[in-house]
C-alpha positions as CSV (number, residue, x, y, z in Angstrom):
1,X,147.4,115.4,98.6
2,X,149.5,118.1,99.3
3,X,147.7,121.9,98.4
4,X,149.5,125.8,97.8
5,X,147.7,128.7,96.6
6,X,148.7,129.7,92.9
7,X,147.8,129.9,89.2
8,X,146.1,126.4,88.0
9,X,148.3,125.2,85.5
10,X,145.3,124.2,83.1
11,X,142.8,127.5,83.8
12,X,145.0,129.5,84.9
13,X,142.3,130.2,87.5
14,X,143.8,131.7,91.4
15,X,142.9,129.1,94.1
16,X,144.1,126.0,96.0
17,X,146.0,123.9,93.6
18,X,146.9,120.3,94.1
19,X,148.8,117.4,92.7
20,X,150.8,118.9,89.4
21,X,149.7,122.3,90.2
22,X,146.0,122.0,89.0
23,X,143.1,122.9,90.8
24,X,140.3,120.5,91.7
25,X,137.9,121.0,88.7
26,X,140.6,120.6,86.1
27,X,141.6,117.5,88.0
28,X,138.5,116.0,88.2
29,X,137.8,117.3,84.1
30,X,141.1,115.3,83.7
31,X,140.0,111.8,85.3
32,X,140.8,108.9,83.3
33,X,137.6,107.2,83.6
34,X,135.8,110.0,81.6
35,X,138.0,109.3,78.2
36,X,138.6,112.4,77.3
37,X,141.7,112.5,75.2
38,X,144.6,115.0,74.9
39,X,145.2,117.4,71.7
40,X,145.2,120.6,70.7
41,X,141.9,123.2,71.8
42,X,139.8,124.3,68.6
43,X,139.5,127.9,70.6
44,X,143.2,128.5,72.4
45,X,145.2,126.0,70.5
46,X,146.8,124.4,73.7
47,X,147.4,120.8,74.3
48,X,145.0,120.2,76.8
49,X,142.5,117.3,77.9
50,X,139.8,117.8,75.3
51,X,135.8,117.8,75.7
52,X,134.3,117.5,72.3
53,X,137.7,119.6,71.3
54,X,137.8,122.2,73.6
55,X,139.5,122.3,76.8
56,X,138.1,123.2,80.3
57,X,139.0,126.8,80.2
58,X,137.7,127.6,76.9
59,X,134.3,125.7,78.6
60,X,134.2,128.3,81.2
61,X,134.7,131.1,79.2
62,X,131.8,129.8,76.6
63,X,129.6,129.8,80.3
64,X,130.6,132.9,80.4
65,X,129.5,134.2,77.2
66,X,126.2,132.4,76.8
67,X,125.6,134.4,80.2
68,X,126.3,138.0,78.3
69,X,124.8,136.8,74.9
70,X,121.9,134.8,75.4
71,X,118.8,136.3,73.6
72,X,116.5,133.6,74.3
73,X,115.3,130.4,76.4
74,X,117.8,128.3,74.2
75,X,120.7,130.0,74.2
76,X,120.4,130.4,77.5
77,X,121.2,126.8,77.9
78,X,122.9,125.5,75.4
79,X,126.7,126.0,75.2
80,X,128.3,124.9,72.1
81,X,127.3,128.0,69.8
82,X,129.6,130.1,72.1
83,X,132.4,127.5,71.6
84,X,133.8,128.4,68.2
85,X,133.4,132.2,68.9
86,X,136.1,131.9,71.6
87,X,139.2,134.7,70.8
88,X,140.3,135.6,74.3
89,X,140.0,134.7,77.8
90,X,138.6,136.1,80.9
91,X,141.1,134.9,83.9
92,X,138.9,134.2,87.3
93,X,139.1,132.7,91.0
94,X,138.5,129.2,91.1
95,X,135.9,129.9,93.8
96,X,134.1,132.3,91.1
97,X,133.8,129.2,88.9
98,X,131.1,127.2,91.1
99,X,127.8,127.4,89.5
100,X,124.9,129.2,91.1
101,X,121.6,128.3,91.8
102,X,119.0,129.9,89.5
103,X,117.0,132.9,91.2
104,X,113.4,131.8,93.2
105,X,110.8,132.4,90.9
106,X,107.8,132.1,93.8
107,X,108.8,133.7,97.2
108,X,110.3,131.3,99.7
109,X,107.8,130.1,102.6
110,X,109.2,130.2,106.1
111,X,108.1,127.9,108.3
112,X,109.7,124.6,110.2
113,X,112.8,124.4,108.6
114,X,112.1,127.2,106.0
115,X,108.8,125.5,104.8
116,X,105.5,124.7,106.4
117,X,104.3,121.8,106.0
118,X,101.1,121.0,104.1
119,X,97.9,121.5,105.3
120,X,96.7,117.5,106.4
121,X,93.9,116.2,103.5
122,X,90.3,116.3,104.8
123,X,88.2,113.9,106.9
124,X,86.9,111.3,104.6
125,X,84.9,108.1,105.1
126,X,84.1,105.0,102.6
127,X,82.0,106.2,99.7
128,X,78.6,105.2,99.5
129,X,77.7,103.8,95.6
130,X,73.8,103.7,94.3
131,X,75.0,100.9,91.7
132,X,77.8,98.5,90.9
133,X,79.2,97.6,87.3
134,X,80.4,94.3,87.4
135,X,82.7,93.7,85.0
136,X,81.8,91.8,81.8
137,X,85.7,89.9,81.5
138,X,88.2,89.6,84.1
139,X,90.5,92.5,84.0
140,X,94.2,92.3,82.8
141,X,97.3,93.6,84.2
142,X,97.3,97.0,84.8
143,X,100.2,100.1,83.9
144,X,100.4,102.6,87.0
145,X,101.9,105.8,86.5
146,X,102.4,109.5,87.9
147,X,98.6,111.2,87.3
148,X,99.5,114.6,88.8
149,X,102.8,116.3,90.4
150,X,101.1,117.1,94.2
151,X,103.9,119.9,94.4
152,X,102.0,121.6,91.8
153,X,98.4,120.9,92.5
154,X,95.9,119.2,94.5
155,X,95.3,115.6,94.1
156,X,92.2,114.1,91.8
157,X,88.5,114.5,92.6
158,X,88.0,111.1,93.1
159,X,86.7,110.0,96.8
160,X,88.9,106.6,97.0
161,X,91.8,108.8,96.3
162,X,90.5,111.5,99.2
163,X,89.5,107.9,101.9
164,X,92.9,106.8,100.8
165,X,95.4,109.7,101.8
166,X,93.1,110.5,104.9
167,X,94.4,106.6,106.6
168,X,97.5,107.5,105.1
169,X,97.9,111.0,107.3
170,X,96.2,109.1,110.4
171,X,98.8,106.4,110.1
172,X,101.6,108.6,109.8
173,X,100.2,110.9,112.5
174,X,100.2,107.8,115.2
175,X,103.1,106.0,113.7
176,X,105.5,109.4,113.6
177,X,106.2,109.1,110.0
178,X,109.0,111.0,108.4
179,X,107.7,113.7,106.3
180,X,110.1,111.8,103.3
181,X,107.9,109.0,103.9
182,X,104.5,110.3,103.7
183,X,104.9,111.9,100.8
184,X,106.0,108.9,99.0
185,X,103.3,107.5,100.4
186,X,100.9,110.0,99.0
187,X,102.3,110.0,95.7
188,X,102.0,106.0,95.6
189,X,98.2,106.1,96.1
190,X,97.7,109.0,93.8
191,X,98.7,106.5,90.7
192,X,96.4,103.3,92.6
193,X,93.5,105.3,93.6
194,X,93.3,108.4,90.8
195,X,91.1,106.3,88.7
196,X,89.7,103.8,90.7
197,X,85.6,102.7,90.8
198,X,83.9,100.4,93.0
199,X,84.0,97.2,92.6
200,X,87.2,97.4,90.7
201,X,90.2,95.3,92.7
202,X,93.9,96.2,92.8
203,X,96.0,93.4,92.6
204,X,99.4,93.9,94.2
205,X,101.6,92.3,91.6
206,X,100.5,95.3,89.7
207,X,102.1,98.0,91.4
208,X,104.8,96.1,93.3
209,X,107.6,97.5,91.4
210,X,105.9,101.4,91.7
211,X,106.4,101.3,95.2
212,X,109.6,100.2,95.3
213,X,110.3,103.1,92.5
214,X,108.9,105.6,95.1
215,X,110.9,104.1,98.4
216,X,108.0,102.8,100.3
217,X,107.2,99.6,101.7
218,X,105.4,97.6,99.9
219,X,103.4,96.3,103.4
220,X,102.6,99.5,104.4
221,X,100.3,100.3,100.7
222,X,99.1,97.1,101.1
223,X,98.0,97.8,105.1
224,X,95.9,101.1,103.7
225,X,94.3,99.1,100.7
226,X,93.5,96.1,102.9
227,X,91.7,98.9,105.3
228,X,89.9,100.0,102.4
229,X,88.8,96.4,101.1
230,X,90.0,97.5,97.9
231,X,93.3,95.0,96.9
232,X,93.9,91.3,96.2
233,X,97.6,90.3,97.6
234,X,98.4,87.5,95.1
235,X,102.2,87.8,96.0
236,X,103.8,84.5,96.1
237,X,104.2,83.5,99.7
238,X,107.7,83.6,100.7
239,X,108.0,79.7,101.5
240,X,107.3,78.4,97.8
241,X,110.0,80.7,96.7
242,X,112.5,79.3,98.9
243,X,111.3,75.9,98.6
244,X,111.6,75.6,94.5
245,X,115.0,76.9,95.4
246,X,115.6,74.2,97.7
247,X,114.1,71.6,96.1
248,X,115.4,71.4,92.1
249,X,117.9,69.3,92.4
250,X,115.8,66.6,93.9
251,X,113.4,63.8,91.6
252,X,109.7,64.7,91.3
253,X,108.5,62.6,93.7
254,X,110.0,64.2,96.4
255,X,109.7,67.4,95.0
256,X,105.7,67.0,95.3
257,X,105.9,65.0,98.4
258,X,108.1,67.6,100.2
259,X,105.9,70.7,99.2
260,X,103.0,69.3,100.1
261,X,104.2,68.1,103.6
262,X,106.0,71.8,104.1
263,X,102.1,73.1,103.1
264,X,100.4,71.3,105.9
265,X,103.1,72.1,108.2
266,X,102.6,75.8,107.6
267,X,99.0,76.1,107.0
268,X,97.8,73.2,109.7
269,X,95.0,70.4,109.1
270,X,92.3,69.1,111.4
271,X,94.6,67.2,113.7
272,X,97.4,70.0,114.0
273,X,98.4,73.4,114.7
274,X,99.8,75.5,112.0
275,X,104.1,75.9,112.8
276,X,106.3,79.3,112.3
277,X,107.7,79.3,108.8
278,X,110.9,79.4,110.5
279,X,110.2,75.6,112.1
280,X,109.2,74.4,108.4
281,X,112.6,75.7,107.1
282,X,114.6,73.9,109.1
283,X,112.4,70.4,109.4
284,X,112.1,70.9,105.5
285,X,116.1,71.7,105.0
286,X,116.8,69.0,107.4
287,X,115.0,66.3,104.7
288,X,116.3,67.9,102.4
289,X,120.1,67.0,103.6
290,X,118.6,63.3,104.1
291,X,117.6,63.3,100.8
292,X,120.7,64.4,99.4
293,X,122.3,61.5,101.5
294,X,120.1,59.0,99.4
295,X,120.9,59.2,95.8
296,X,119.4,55.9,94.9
297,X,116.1,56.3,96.3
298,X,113.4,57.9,94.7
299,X,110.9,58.0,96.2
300,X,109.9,58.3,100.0
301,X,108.7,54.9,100.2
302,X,112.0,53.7,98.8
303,X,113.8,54.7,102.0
304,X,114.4,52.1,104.4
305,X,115.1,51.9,108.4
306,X,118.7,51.6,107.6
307,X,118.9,54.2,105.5
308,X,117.4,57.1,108.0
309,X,119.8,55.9,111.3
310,X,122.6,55.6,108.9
311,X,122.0,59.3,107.9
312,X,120.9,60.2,111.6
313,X,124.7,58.4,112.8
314,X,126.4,61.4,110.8
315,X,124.7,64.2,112.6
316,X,125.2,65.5,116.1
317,X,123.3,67.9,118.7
318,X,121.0,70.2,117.8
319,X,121.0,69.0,114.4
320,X,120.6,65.1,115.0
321,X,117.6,66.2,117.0
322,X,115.9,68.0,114.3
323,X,116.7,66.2,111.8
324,X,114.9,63.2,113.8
325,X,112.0,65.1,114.5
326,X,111.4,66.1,110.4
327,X,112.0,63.0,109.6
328,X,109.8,61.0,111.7
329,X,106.7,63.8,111.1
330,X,107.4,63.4,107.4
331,X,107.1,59.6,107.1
332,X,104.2,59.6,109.6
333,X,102.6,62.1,107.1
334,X,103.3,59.6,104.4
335,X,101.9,56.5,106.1
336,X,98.4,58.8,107.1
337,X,98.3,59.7,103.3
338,X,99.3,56.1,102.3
339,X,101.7,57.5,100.6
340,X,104.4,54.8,101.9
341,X,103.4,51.5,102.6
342,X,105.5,51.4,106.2
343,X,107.1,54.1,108.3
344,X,111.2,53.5,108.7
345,X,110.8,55.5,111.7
346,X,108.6,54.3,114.0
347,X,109.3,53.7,117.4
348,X,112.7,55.8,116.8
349,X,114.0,57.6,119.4
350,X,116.3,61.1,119.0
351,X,118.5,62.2,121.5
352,X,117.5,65.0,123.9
353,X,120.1,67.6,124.2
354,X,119.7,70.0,127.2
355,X,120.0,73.5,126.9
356,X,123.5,74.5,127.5
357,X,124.0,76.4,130.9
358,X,126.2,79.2,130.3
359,X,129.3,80.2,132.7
360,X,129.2,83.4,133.8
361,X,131.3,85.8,132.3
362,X,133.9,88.0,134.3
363,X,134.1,91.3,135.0
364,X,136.6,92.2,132.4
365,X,135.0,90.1,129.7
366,X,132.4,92.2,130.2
367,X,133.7,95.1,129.5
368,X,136.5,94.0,126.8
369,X,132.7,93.1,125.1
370,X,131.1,97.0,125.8
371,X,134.1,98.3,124.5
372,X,134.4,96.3,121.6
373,X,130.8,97.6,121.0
374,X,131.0,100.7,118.8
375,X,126.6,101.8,118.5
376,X,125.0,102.3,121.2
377,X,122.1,99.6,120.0
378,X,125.0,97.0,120.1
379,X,126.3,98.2,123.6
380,X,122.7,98.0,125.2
381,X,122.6,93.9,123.3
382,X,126.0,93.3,124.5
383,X,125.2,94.5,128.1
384,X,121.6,93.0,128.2
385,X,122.8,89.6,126.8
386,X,126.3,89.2,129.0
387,X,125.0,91.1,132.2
388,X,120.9,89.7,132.4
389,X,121.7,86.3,130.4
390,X,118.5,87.8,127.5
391,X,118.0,85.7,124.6
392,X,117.7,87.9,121.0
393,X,113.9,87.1,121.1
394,X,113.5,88.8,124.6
395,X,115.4,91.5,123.9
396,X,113.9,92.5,120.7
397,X,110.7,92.0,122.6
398,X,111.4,94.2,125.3
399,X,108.9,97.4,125.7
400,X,109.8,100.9,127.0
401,X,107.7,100.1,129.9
402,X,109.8,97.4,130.8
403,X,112.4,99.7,131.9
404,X,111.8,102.0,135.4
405,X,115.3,103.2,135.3
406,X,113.8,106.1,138.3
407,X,113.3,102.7,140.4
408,X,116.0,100.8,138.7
409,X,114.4,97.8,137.9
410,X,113.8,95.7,134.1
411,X,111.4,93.4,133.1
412,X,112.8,90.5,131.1
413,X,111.1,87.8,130.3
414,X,108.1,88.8,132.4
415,X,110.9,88.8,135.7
416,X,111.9,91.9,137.4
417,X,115.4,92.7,137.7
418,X,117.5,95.5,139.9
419,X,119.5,97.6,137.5
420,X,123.3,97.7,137.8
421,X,125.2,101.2,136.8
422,X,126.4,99.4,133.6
423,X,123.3,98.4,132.3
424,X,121.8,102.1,133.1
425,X,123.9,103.4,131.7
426,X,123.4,101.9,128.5
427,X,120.0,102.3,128.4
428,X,120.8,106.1,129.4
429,X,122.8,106.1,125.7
430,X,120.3,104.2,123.9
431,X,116.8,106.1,125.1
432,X,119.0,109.4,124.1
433,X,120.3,108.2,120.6
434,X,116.5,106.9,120.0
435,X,114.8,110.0,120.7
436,X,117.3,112.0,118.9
437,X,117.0,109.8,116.2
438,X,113.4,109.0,115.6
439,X,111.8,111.8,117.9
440,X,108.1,111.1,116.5
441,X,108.0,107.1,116.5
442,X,105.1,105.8,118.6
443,X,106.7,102.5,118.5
444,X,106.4,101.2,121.7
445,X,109.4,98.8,121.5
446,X,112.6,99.6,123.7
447,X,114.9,98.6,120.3
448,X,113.7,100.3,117.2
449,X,115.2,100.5,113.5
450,X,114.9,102.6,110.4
451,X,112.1,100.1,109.2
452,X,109.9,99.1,112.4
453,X,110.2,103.0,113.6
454,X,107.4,103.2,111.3
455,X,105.5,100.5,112.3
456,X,104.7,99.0,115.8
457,X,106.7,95.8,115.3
458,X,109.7,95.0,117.1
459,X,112.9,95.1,115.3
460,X,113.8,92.1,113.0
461,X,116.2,89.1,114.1
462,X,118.5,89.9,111.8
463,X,119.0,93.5,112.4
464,X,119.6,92.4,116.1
465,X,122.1,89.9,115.5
């Protein structure tokens, strides 16, 4: 947008002036998407864009007046009384037109960054009760809200509340914390605990929605609370969400069959171990896709021999393999639970498929890939994953004292391996960004994010991919 120095067209204001020789203010008063329409000023009489019937300069000059006129706390802020008195205009620098901050009113604090930062809440321990009042009904959903502004006082007598904000300041002390951070945090357990009495419970469907109000994770409250004994996590686990998404558009029998299966797969029985959640996904999505395959049955023990190497037949790989394996632990569920009366898949054999062995890359792959690589957390991947051969799992898992880069040497995988000038190099760029960037994390992970910084978990899968 080409700018000159002149009169604005509109405010006649001295300044820069840009596209049809108006300054930025009366260009951005002007913007279509506010609506305001063209006509003639109640106070100057030019045909001007209008704001309740008065143009932008006839604004500024009411500003001005309420400034020299004001007699009390109202008309100190409201403008529109100064409006119709308008009968001349004071001409002024467009830089003279920016509004200034209102004076202190309490003298400024120097310290770190201009202010000190509070002094940390007092020791306190778990609070010792003569008597409990159980309660006579169960309690109802409860109504969090702000109890006191700590900016302008101290936080409630109450000795949860003090426990409370004491793990809260040891956890942000060991965890490095940003100061943003712990005072969310603080303000989040001044609603929970400002009222609270043993043996009341806080339920965390209750003051889900405060925390993420206040920009807080919602699993670090719950990690304080927990420590305290004081809360009841009835959140949904993640799984049955995903699964009634999964599974509506199949019939009701293997709606209930399914969830039940995807249950014992997750939480384990007498005669197995418990699986990730990640494994259930796929064994359950994989069924799912049968399923899909098999309009016209209903029901698991509908399905037939025929029907699950017909399915199988359309799959390859990785896929044909795990879709083998769900299917053959399903219907040997459903024969154990007599759900079925006989198993389609017994004695059927999936195909093993060997882990791939990658070429090496060359040189100039290589680094075509750094290059390509524009953070320094993607050129340490890139360089980790083409150079050493890592996997995202053991890369996200690596530790900082996995890396000796004064001996040269990284730990992958539990094997130690020399250092090439590449790979130091990115680690050089990486260790710098990190400490510049999260300077008081005590995450001991080599890869760190804006969310495990805080914590002492390694970053998640998908931030690395």
């Amino acid at each position: 947008m080409p700018r000159t120095v002149t009169s604005c067209a509109d405010c006649f204001a001295w300044g820069l002036t840009y596209a049809q020789g108006i300054c930025m203010p009366c260009y951005n008063f002007a913007a279509p998407h506010k609506g305001y329409p063209s006509g003639e000023c109640a106070a100057c009489g030019r045909v001007q864009r209008l704001k309740q019937g008065y143009c932008r300069l006839c604004w500024c000059q009411a500003r001005e007046d309420r400034t020299r006129l004001a007699s009390d706390a109202r008309s100190a802020v409201v403008l529109a009384p100064y409006l119709a008195g308008i009968r001349w205009q004071q001409l002024f620098l467009s830089l003279s037109d920016r509004r200034q901050a209102p004076p202190r009113t309490a003298p400024r604090r120097y310290g770190t960054k201009g202010r000190p930062s509070k002094q940390p809440p007092p020791h306190a321990a778990r609070p010792r009760s003569a008597w409990l009042q159980e309660p006579l009904l169960p309690p109802g959903p409860r109504h969090y809200r702000a109890v006191v502004d700590l900016r302008a006082g101290p936080p409630p007598d109450n000795p949860w509340l003090a426990w409370g904000l004491h793990l809260a300041h040891t956890i942000a002390e060991a965890r490095g914390w940003e100061p943003t951070a712990q005072r969310a945090m603080q303000r989040v357990l001044v609603m929970l605990l400002a009222e609270h009495r043993e043996p009341d419970r806080i339920r965390v469907s209750d003051f889900a929605a405060v925390t993420a109000r206040q920009y807080i994770n919602l699993d670090y409250v719950v990690e304080i609370l927990t420590t305290m004994d004081i809360v009841d996590d009835d959140r949904p686990a993640s799984l049955e969400g995903w699964m009634a998404t999964r599974l509506a558009g199949l019939p009701g029998p293997w709606r209930r069959d399914l969830s039940n299966w995807a249950r014992m797969l997750r939480d384990g029985s007498p005669r197995s171990r418990p699986r990730h959640e990640g494994t259930v996904r796929t064994y359950v999505a994989a069924v799912i896709d049968a399923a899909a395959s098999w309009p016209q049955r209903d029901h698991l023990r509908e399905v037939t021999r025929a029907d699950v190497t017909t399915h199988l037949a359309t799959l390859h790989g990785r896929r044909r393999e795990a879709a083998t394996t769900a299917l053959r632990g399903l219907f040997r569920w459903a024969k154990t639970h007599k759900l079925v009366f006989r198993n389609p898949t017994h004695g059927l054999r999936g195909p093993k498929v060997p882990d791939p062995i990658w070429p090496l890359l060359e040189p100039d792959d290589i680094s075509a890939s750094v290059t390509a690589a524009t953070t320094a957390q993607a050129r340490l991947c890139v360089v980790l994953a083409a150079v050493h051969a890592a996997r995202p799992g053991q890369i996200r898992a690596l530790h900082l004292d996995d890396v000796d880069l004064a001996g040269r040497r990284i730990i992958i995988a539990g094997n130690s391996r020399p250092l090439d000038n590449l790979t130091a190099q990115a680690l050089l760029d990486w260790l710098t960004y990190r400490r510049e960037r999260w300077p008081n994390t005590a995450n001991p992970h080599l890869l760190v994010s804006t969310a495990s910084a805080m914590s002492l978990a390694p970053v998640s899968a998908t931030w690395i991919l």
